[in-house]
N, C-alpha and C positions, 0 to 999 in steps of 0.2 A: 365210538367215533374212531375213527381211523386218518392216524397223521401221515401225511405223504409228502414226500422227502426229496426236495429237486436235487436232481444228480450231480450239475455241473455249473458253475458260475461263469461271468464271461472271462476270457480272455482276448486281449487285443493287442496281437503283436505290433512292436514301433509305436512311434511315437503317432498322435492323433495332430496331424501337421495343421489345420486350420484351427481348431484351437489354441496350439502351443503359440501361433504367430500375434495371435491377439492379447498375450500376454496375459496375465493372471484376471482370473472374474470373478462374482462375485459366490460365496461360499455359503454353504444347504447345512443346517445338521446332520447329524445321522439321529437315528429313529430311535427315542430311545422307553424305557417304560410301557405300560399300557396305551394305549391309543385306541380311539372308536371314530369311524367314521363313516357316512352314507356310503361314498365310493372310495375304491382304492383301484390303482393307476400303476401296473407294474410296470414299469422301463420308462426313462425319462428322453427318448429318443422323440421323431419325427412323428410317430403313430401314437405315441404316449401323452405327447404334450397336446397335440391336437385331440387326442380324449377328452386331455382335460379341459383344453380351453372349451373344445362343445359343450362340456358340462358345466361349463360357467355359464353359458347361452342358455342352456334351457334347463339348468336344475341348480340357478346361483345362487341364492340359499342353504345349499346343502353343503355339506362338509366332503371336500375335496382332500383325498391324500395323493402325492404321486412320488413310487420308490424308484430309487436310481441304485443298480450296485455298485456302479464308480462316480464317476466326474459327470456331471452335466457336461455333454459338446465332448469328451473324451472317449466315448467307444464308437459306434459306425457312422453318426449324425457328424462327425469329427474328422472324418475319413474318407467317405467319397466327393466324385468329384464336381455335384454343387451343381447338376442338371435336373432343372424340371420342368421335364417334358410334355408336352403337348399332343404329339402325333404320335401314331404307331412306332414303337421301340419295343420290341418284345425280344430281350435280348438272350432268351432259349431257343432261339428259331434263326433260321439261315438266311432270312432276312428283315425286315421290319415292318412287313406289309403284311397285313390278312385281308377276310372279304371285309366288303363296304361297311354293311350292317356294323360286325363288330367291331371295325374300326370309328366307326363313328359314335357309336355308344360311349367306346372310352376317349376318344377326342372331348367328346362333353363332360366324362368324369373326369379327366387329367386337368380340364380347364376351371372344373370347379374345384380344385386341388390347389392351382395356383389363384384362384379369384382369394381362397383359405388364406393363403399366405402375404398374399399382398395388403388385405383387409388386417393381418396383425401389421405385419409393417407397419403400416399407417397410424392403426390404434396406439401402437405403444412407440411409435415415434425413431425406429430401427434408421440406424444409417443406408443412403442408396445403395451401397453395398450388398447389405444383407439380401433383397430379393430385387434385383435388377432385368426390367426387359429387354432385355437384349438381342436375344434368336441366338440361333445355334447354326454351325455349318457340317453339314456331310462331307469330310472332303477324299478326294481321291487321289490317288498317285500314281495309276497306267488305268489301260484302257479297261481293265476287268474291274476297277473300283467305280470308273466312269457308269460303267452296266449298271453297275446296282445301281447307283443314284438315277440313269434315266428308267430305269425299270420303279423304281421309286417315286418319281417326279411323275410320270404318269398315270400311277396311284391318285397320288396328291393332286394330280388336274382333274381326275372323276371323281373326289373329295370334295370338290372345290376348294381347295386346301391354297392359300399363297406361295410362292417358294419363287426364288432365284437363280439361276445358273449362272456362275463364276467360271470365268477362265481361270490360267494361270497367272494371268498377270494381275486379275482382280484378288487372287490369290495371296499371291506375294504381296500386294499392295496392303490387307490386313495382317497376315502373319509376318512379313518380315522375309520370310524363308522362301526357296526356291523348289520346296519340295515335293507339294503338290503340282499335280496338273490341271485339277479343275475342283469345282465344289459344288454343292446343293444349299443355300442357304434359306431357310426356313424360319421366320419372326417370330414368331409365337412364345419359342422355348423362353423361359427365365430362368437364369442364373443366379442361383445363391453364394452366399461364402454361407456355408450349411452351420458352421458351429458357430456365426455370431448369429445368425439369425434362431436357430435354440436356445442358446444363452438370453437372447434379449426377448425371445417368448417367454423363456420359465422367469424371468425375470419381470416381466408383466405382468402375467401371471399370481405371483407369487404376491408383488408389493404393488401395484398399479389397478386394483380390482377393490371396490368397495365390500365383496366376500373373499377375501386370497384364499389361492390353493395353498396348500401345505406341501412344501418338497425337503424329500429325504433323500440327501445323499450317502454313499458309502454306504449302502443299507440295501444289502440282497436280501431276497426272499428264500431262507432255509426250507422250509415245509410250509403245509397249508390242512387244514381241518377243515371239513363240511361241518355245520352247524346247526341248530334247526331252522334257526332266520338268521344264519352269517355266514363269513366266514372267519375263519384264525388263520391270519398269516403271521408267520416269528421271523422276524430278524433274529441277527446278533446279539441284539441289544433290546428289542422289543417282543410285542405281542403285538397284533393290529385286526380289531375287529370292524369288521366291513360288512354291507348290508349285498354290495355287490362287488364285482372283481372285472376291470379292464385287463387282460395280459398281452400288453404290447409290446415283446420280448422276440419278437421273428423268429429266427430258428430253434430260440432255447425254450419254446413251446415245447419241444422233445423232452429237454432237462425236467418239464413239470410233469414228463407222463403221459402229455398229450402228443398226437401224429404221430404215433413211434412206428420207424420204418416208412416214413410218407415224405420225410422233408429229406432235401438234398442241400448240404455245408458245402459251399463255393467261398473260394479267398480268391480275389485279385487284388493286383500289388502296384504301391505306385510310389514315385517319387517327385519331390519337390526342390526347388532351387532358391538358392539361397534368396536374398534381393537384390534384384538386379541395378548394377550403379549405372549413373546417368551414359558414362562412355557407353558399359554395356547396352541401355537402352536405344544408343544412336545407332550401335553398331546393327543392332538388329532392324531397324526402323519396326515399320507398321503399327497395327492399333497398340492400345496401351491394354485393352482389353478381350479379349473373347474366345471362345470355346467349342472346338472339332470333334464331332463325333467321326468313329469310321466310317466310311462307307460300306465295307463288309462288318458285322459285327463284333468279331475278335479279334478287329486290328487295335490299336491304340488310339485310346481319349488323350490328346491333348488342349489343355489350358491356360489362356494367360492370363491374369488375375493383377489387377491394381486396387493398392487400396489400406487399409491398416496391417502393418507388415510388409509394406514395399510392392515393388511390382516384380511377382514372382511366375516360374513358369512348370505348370504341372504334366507329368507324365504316365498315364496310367496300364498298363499290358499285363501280361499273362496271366493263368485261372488255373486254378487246383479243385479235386473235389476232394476234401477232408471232412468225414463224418463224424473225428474226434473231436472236433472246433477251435482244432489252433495248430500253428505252424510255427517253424522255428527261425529262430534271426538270422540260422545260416540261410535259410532258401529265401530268406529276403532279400538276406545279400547277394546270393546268385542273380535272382530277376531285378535286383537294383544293377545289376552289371547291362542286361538286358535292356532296361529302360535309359543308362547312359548309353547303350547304340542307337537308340531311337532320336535321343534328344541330339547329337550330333549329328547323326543324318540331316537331320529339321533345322539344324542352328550348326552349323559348321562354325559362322563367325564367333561365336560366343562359347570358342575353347577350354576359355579360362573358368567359365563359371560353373560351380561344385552345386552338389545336391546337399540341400541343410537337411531333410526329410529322405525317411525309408520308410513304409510302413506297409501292412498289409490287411485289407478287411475283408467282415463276416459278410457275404449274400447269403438268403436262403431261397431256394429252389425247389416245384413240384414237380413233379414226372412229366405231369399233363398241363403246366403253366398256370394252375388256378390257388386262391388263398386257401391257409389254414384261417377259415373265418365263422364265425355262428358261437352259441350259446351250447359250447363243449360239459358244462355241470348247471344245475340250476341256480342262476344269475352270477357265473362266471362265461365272461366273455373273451374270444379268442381275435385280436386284432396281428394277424402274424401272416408271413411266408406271403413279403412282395415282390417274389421274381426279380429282385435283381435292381427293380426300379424304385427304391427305398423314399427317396423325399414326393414325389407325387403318391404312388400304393400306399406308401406307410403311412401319408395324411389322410387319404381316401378311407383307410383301413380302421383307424383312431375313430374320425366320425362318423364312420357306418356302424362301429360297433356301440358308441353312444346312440344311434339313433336305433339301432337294434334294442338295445336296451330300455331306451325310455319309450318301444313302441312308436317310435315314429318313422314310418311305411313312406321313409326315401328313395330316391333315384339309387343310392348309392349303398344302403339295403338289400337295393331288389336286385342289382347285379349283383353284388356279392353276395347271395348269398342262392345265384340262380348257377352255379359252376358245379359239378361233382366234386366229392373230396378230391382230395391229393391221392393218388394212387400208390398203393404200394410199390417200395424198390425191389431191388433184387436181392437175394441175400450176400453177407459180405462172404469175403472178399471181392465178390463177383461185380458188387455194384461201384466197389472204390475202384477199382481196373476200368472195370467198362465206361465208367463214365469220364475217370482220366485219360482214357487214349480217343475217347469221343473229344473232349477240349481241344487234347493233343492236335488232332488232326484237325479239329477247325481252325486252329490256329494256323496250320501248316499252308492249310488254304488261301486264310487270308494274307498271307506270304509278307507282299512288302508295303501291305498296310498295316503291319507292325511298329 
């Protein structure tokens, strides 16, 4: 038998701001001793927890593990920025729109993604916070952001898709700011605070289930053995035999040996502000809540957020392509300089208020936009590489790869697993250049939708 040895753990630079704001939660073991279990559930993220929860649906008597290297809610579930989406957002492509057919396919997966989410909500009793409907806006800021949304908008009329056109002054009248010129608002989307609504899944989960899962925090996966009828996975501190193997670990599917040379490490970067006091609230008027995408893709997600930890305002821009998997606090600090030009632009009046939050997180990316997904060793399962669009794909990804496994021939199956691989990159150096001055320049583009 031959042990195989993952290369590299996570790293997440900055602090994981939506977690930190909801103040301490509740606390996992680490993995310790022998262990045996039917499945094992590597990464306790978006695509991990939703494994397991389907495994509680259709195999709840079995013995559920699920390993976390860090903090539950503290590495990318902890980190972005809490959209899930509904409509075409395919955020490697230069705009949001494909043909009908495959737009509409994933219209109905995205929606069963959020139906996923709402239906834990409710089961385990999540504050309205956690998964909130609320839609989403496109918004724009001159006449070339305008384009896309109406090149966009009449998409979504031969979708039969709903959606609104905002002026500027229905504009300012939700954000506060004068800085748009106009919007695309679209209902559909829902809105997460992303680390309480993980925290209070693994948290159901775990204590709220007449079979609970078992979760292991602080407890990476060092190596792994094939077996005759298992696997051996070692922690630190453990051994862990499993009958079968979820790896819902997105890019560090590379770290296990798997996709090498197919996945592509993106970090965008954001920041957060402090909580905003009531003067500041007035000063700014408009909602108390809601959430911009850009209208070109590589301009800036901004968010305003109310709710445990105050009423805070987030800022999300610039993209690296790092194939080592982590970056340094100084170039956080540079695009956190970045992201105070943006939030001033947006909020002039709110001079005073400082960013409590820096941080920057992992996306992973294929050439050709399709998952690392399928049944990569026998009954080890690969749930990984959601383009970018982690809380809808990484849910999608968690239960297709249960129902892969338990043979059951879903909608969500059959797409996934109807895509060609991920295609090979180019070799390095070539592909960390090329693909950083590809960013570069889209970035350039989307100018002062920054």
């Amino acid at each position: 038998m031959t042990v195989r040895t993952v290369s590299q753990l996570p790293r997440d630079p900055g602090p994981a701001a939506w977690n930190d704001i909801l103040g301490p939660g509740a606390r996992y073991p680490e993995a310790e001793g022998d262990i045996t279990a039917d499945w094992l559930v590597i990464g306790g993220g978006f695509a991990g927890l939703s494994a397991a929860k389907r495994l509680s649906e259709l195999r709840g008597g079995d013995d559920i593990i699920i390993l976390e290297a860090t903090r539950i809610g503290a590495g990318p579930a902890g980190r972005n920025s809490g959209f899930m989406i509904d409509l075409p957002h395919e955020l490697g492509a230069d705009s949001y729109a494909a043909s009908e057919e495959i737009d509409r396919k994933q219209i109905a997966l995205n929606r069963h993604a959020q139906a996923f989410a709402k239906a834990n909500a409710a089961e385990f009793d999540m504050p309205a916070e956690a998964v909130a409907e609320v839609g989403r806006v496109n918004g724009a800021v001159n006449a070339h952001g305008k384009a896309h949304n109406d090149a966009y908008a009449a998409h979504l009329a031969n979708l039969g898709e709903a959606f609104t056109q905002m002026d500027a002054a229905a504009m300012q009248e939700m954000t506060g700011s004068e800085f748009y010129s106009s919007g695309l608002f679209m209902p559909g989307a829902v809105m997460l605070q992303p680390a309480l609504y993980i925290r209070a899944l693994a948290e159901g989960l775990t204590q709220k289930q007449s079979h609970p899962v078992s979760l292991y925090e602080q407890s990476p996966a060092l190596s792994f053995t094939q077996q005759a009828d298992s696997w051996l996975i070692e922690t630190p501190k453990a051994k862990i035999k499993a009958k079968y193997v979820i790896m819902a670990v997105n890019g560090h599917a590379e770290s296990f040996g798997f996709y090498k040379n197919r996945l592509m490490h993106v970090f965008t970067y954001a920041s957060m502000t402090e909580a905003l006091t009531d003067d500041q609230q007035q000063r700014l008027g408009g909602q108390k809540s809601w959430g911009i995408t850009p209208s070109d893709p590589m301009g800036s997600t901004i968010r305003r957020h109310d709710g445990i930890g105050g009423n805070r305002i987030i800022v999300r821009n610039r993209w690296t392509f790092d194939p080592e998997m982590t970056v340094s606090d100084k170039r956080i600090a540079a695009f956190g300089r970045d992201q105070d030009a943006s939030f001033q632009a947006r909020f002039p009046m709110l001079h005073d208020v400082k960013m409590a939050y820096r941080w920057s997180g992992r996306l992973c990316l294929s050439r050709n936009s399709v998952p690392a997904f399928g049944e990569v060793e026998q009954n080890w399962f690969s749930a990984c590489c959601q383009n970018g669009l982690g809380t809808a794909k990484g849910t999608l990804a968690g239960i297709g790869a249960v129902d892969l496994a338990t043979k059951a021939n879903s909608p969500i199956v059959q797409d996934l697993l109807s895509y060609d691989a991920p295609q090979k990159l180019p070799p390095r150096p070539l592909s960390t250049i090329g693909a950083n001055i590809v960013l570069k320049w889209r970035e350039f583009k989307a100018g002062a939708e920054l």
